[in-house]
C-alpha positions as CSV (number, residue, x, y, z in Angstrom):
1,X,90.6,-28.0,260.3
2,X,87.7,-26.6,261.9
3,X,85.5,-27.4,259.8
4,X,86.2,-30.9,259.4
5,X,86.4,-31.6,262.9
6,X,82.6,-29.7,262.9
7,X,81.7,-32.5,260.3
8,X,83.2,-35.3,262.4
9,X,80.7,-34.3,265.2
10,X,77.8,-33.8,263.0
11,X,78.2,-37.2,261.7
12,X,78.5,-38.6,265.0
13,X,75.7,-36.6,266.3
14,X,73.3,-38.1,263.4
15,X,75.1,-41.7,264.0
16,X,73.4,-41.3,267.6
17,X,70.3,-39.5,266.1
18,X,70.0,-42.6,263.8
19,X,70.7,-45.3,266.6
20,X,68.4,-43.4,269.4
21,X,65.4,-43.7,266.7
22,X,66.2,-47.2,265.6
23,X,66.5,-48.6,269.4
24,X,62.7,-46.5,269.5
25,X,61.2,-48.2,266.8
26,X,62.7,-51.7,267.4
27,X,62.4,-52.2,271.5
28,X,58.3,-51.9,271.2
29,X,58.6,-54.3,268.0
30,X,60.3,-57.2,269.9
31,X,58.1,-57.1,273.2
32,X,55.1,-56.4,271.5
33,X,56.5,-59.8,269.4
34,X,57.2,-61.2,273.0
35,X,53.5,-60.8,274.5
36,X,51.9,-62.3,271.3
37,X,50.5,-65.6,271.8
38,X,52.5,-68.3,269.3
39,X,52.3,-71.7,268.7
40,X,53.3,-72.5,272.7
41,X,50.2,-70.7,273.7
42,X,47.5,-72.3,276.0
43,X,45.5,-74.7,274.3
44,X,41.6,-74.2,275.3
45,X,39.5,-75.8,278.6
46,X,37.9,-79.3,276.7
47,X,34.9,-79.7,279.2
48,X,34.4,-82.7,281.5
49,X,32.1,-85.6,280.9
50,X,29.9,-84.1,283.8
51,X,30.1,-80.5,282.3
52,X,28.9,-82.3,278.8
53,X,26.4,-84.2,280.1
54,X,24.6,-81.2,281.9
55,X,24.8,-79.1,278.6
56,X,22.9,-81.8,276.6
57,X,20.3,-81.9,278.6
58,X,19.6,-78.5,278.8
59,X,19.3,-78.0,274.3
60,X,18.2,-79.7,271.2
61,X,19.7,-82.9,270.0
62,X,21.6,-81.4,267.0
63,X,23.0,-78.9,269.4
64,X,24.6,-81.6,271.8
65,X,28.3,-81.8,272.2
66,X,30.2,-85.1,271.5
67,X,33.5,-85.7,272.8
68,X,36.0,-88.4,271.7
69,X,39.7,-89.2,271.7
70,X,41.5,-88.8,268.6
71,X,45.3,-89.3,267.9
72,X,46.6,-86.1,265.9
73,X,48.6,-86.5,262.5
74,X,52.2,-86.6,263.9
75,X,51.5,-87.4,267.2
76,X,50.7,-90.9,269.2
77,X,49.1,-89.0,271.8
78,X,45.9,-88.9,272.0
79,X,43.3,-85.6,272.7
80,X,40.2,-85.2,274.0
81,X,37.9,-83.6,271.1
82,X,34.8,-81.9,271.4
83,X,32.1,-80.7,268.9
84,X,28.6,-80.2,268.2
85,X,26.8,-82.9,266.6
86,X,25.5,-80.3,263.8
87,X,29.4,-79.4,263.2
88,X,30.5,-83.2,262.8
89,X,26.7,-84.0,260.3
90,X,28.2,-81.5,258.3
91,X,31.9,-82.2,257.8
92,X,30.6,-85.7,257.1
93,X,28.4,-84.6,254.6
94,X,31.0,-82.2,253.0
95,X,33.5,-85.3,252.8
96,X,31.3,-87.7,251.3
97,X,30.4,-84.9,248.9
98,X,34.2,-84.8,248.1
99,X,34.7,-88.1,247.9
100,X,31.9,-88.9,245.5
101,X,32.8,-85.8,243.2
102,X,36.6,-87.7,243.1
103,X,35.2,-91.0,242.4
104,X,32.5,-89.6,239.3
């Protein structure tokens, strides 16, 4: 009867053992999940018209920033967008290269 009752209490003692190290592992796992930024975090600063305007004419003309409104997919709202006017040359010239490689 000893012995079994010596078993009983090892088997609870590892239950706890087991629990103790799981509760270890898991707690930093869901905060550290917590404190990551996800799909509600902030968006970034789009500068003003005024902040804009004093950038471009302070650098090159391909190096300017436009800003316009666009309405995203999904969404009748629209945002404030802003890019250089090397990044939108190039996705233009990248989408009229895929559309003429669709067409020939």
């Amino acid at each position: 009867m000893k012995t079994t009752f010596q078993s009983t209490e090892v088997v609870i003692s590892m239950f706890k053992l087991l629990r103790l190290l799981v509760m270890v592992l898991l707690v930093p796992v869901l905060l550290a999940g917590c404190l990551a930024p996800g799909a509600e975090s902030v968006e970034p600063r789009v500068p003003t018209d005024a902040e804009v305007e004093q950038y471009n004419a302070s650098v090159a003309p391909a190096e300017r920033i436009v800003c316009r409104r666009e309405i995203p997919v999904g969404s009748n709202i629209p945002k404030r967008l802003c890019r250089l006017v090397k990044d939108v040359e190039e996705t233009s010239t990248f989408h009229r290269e895929q559309l003429r490689r669709s067409l020939h």
